[in-house]
C-alpha positions as CSV (number, residue, x, y, z in Angstrom):
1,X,0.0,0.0,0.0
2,X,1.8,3.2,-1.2
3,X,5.0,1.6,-2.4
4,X,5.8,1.7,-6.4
5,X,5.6,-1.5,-7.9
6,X,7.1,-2.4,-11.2
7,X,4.7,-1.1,-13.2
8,X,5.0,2.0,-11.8
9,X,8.4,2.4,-12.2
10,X,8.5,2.2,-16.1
11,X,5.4,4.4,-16.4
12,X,8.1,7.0,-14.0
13,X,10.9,6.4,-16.4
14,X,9.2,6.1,-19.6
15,X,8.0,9.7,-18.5
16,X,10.9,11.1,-17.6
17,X,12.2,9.6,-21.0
18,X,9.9,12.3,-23.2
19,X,10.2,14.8,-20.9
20,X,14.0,15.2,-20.9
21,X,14.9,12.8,-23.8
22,X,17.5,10.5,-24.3
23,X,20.2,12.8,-25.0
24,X,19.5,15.3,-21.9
25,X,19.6,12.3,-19.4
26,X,22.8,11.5,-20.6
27,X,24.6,14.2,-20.4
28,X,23.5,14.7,-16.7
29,X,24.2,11.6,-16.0
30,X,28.2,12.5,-17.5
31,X,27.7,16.0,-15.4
32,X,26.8,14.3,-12.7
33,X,29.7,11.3,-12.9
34,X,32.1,14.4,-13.1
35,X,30.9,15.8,-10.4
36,X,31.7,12.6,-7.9
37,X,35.2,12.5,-9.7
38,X,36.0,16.0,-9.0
39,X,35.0,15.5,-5.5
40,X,36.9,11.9,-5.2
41,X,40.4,13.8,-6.5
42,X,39.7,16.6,-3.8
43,X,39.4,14.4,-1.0
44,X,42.5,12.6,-2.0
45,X,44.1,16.0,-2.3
46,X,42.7,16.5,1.2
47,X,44.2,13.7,2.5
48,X,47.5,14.6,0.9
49,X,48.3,17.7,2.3
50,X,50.9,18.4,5.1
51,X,49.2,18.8,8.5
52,X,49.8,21.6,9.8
53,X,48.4,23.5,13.0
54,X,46.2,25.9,12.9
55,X,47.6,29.7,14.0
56,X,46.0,29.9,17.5
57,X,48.3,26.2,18.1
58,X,51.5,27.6,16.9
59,X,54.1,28.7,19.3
60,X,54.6,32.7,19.8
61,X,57.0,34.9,21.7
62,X,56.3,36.3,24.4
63,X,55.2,39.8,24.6
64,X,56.2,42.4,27.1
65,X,53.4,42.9,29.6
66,X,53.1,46.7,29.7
67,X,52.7,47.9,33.2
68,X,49.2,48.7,34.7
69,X,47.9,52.1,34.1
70,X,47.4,54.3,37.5
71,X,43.7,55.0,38.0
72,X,43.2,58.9,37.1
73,X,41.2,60.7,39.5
74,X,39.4,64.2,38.4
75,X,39.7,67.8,39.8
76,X,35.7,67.4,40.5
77,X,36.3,64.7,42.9
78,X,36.7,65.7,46.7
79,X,38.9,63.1,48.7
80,X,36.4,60.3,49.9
81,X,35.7,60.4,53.9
């Protein structure tokens, strides 16, 4: 009950035959095996690569701390009793 059964499935395809044509499905189906080869060489390439780590990872020199500024009180301000 609601699954495609046999006949189904070459009425689907014999559709999709005059709709695209022969010559369109083909050429998709070409697209479409480039498309997993492209991706196939670029994992490999992936893979390939040197590791290295990423920039937050890599070692740095240290940095001179400057010193604390001194907190700057205003004219306005009375001394605090």
């Amino acid at each position: 009950m609601g699954g495609l059964s046999l006949p189904h499935l070459i009425v689907l395809a014999l559709v999709v035959l005059i709709l695209f044509g022969r010559g369109r499905i083909s050429d998709m189906m070409g697209d479409f095996g480039k498309g997993i080869k492209s991706f196939k060489e670029g994992m490999a390439d992936e893979t390939n690569r040197p590791v290295t780590p990423p920039p937050s990872q890599l070692p740095q020199a240290q940095q001179p701390v400057p010193p604390a500024a001194q907190p700057v009180q205003s004219e306005h301000q009375g001394p605090t009793a």
